[in-house]
KEGU-739925 format. One record per residue (C-alpha): residue number from 1; residue in one letter; x, y, z. Coordinates in steps of 0.5 Angstrom, whole numbers, plus 500, padded with zeros to 3 digits. Layout:
<atoms>
ATOM   num   residu   east   north    up
ATOM   NUM        a      X       Y     Z
...
</atoms>
This chain:
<atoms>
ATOM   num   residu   east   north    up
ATOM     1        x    550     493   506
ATOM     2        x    546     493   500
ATOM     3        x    539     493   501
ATOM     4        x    533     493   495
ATOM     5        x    530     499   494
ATOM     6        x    524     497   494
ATOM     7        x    525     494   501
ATOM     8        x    524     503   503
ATOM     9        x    519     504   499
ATOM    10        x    514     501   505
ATOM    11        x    513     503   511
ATOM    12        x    509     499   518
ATOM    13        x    503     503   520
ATOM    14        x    500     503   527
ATOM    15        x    493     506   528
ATOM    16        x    492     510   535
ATOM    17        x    486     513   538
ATOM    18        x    490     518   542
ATOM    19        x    495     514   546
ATOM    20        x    490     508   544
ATOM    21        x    494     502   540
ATOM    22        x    489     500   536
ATOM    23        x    492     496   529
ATOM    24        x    497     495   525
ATOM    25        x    498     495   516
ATOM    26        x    502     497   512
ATOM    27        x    504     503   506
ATOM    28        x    508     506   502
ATOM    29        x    512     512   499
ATOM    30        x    510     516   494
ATOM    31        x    512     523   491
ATOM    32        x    510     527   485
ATOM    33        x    514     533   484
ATOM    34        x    516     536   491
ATOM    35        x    511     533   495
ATOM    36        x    511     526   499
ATOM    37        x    505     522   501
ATOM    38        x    504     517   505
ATOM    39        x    499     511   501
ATOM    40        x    495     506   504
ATOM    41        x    488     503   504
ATOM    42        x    482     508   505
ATOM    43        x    480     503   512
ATOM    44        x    486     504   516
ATOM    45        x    484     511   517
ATOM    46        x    477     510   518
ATOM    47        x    473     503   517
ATOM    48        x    465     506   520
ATOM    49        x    464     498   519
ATOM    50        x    468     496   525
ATOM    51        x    468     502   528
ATOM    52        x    475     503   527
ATOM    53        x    476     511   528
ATOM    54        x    484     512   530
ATOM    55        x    485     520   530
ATOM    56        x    492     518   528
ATOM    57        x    498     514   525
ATOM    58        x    505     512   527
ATOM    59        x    510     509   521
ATOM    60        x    517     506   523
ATOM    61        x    523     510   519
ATOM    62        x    529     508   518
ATOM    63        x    534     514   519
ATOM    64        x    541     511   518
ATOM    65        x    544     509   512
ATOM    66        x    550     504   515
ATOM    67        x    545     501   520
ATOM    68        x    538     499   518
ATOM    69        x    536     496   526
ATOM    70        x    537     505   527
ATOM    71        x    530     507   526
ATOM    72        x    524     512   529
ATOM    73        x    516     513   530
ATOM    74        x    513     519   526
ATOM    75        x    506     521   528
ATOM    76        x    502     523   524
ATOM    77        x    495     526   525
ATOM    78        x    488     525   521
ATOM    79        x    485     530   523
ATOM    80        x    485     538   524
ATOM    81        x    479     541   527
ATOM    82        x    475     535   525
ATOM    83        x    476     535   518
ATOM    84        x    480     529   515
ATOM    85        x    487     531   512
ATOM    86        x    488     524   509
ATOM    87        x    485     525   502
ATOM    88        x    480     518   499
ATOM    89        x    478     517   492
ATOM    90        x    470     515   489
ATOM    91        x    468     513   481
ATOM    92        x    462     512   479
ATOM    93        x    462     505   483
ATOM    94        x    462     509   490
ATOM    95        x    469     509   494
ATOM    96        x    475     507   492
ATOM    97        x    479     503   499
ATOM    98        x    485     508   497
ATOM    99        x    488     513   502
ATOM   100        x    494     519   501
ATOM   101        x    495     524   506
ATOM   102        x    501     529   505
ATOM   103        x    507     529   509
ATOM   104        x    511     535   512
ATOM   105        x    518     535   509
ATOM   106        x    520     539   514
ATOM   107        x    518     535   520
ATOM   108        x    522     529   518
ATOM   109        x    528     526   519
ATOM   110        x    534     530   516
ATOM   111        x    537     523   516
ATOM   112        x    531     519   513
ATOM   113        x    532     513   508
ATOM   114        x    527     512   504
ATOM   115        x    524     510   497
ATOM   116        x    518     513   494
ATOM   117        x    514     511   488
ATOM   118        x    513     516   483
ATOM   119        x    508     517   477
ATOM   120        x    512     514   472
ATOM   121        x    511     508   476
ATOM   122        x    504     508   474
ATOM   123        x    502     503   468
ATOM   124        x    500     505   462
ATOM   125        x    498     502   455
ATOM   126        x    505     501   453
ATOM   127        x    506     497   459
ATOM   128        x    504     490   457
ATOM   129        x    501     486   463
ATOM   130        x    498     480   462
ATOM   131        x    493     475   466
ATOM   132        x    497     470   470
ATOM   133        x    505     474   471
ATOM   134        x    507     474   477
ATOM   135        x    507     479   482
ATOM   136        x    509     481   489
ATOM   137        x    506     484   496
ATOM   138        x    510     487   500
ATOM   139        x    508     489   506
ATOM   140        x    507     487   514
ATOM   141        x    502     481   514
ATOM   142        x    500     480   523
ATOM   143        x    505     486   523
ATOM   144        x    511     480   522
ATOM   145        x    517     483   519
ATOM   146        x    524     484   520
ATOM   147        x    524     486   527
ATOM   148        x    532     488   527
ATOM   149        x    532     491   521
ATOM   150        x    524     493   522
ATOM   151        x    523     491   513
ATOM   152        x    517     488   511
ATOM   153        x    516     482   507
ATOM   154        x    514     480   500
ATOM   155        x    509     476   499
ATOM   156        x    509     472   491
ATOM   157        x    502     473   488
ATOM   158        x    500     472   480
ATOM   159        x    495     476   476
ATOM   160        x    488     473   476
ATOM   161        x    484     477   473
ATOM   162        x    485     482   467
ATOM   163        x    489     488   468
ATOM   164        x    484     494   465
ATOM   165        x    479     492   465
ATOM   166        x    475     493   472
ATOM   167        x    473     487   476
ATOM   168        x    465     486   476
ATOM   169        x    466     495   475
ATOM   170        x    469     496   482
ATOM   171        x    475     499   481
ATOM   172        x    480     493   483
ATOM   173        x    482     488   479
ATOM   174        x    484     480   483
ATOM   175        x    491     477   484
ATOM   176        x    492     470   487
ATOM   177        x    496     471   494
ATOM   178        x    496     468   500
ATOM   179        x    495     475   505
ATOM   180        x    493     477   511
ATOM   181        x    491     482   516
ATOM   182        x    496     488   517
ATOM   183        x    498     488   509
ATOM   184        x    492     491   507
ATOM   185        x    495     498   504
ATOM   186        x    501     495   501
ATOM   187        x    504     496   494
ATOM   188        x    502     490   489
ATOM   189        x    509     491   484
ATOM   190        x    511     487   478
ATOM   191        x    518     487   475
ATOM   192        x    518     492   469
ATOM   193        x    522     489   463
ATOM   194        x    524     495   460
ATOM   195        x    527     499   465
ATOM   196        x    534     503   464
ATOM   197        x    539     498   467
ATOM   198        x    541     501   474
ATOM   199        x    534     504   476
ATOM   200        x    533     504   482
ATOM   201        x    526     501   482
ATOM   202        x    525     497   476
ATOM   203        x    518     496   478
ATOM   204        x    511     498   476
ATOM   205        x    505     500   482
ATOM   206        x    500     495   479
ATOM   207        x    495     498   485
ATOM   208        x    494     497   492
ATOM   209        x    492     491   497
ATOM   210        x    485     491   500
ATOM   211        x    482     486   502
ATOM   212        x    482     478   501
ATOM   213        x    475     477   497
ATOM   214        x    470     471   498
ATOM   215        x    463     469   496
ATOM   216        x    457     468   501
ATOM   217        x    455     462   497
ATOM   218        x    461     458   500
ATOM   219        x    460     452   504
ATOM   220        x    465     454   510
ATOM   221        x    465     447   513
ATOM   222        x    466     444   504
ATOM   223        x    470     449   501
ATOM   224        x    475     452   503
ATOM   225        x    477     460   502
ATOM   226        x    478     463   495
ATOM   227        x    485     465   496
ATOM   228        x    484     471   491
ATOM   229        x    484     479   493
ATOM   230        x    482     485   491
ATOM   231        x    487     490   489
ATOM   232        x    484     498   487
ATOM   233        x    488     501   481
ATOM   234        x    493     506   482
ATOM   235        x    491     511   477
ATOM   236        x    488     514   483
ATOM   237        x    493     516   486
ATOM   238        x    494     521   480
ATOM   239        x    488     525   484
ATOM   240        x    489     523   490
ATOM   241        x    496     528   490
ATOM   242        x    494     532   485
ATOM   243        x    493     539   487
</atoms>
């Protein structure tokens, strides 16, 4: 069985207040030299807003190469002695809605399948990103996946504002996508054009999926909803790991 690699680079993500389901989203790999992380959005692991304050989380690993329905939880906790373990960035306009938090090595499965994105995936200026390509989010909208296989889905999106320059100075740019509840803390991928033939990520990590963005003018009865969302550049996560 051939599976995308892509396809093991996210993971679904349950939050819990002890043993309190709380909601489901989505995350991602990602490895800088010999240290794992897992990616999502700031608001999976604390959102005072609603009031949204798990103390630990539960991702789904595939564990057999020959048998992707073969998988297991792997609980992880978000506090030590009250102090947050997860890592949050901030620029000069406040919070950014991006979260790492280091994984054990040693704790995880010996047989884990998995694909991590690394810093060469991180655009540079070399990498030419233009308004309007297409673009994908892989994740687990209403936590819908394949149930068998536990893999996420991609959901196609274009680029809908320009990639550099930070929209309305945030530090997220939009894409055009249709999206849901649970997909925030997915990865926003484009295919590379000038990847060495046979990589096995042939993608570039534009940024991470937050949230779905909308105007307060808007008539609900009259008009209908954006359909845009905001999407944090994933340079950030050269500070989140370093160190």
């Amino acid at each position: 069985m051939t599976i995308e690699p892509i396809l093991l680079t996210v993971t679904r993500i349950s939050t819990f207040f002890h043993q309190q389901y709380l909601t489901s989203s989505s995350g991602f790999f990602f490895a800088r030299d010999q240290r794992l992380f897992l990616i999502t959005s700031r608001h999976v692991m604390l959102d005072p807003v609603s009031n949204h304050r798990p103390n630990r989380l539960e991702i789904e690993l595939h564990t057999n190469r020959d048998n992707l329905a073969q998988s297991t939880g792997f609980s992880i906790p978000l506090y030590r002695d009250d102090t947050p373990l997860w890592r949050q960035g901030r620029d000069n306009s406040g919070a950014i809605d991006i979260a790492a938090i280091e994984l054990e090595r040693s704790a995880l499965p010996d047989t884990l399948l998995y694909y991590a994105f690394t810093p060469q995936h991180i655009p540079d200026a070399a990498d030419q990103i233009e308004i309007g390509r297409s673009l994908l989010v892989i994740g687990y909208p209403l936590g819908f996946h394949d149930n068998l296989h536990h893999l996420p889905v991609a959901r196609q999106g274009v680029l809908a504002s320009s990639h550099g320059l930070r929209f309305q100075g945030q530090g997220y740019f939009l894409t055009d996508a249709r999206t849901h509840r649970g997909i925030s803390g997915s990865p926003v991928v484009m295919k590379r054009s000038n990847s060495a033939p046979g990589a096995p990520l042939p993608w570039l990590l534009l940024g991470v999926h937050s949230a779905r963005l909308d105007v307060g003018t808007r008539d609900l009865a009259l008009d209908e909803a954006l359909g845009l969302n905001c999407t944090w550049y994933s340079d950030i996560l050269m500070t989140l790991t370093e160190g």
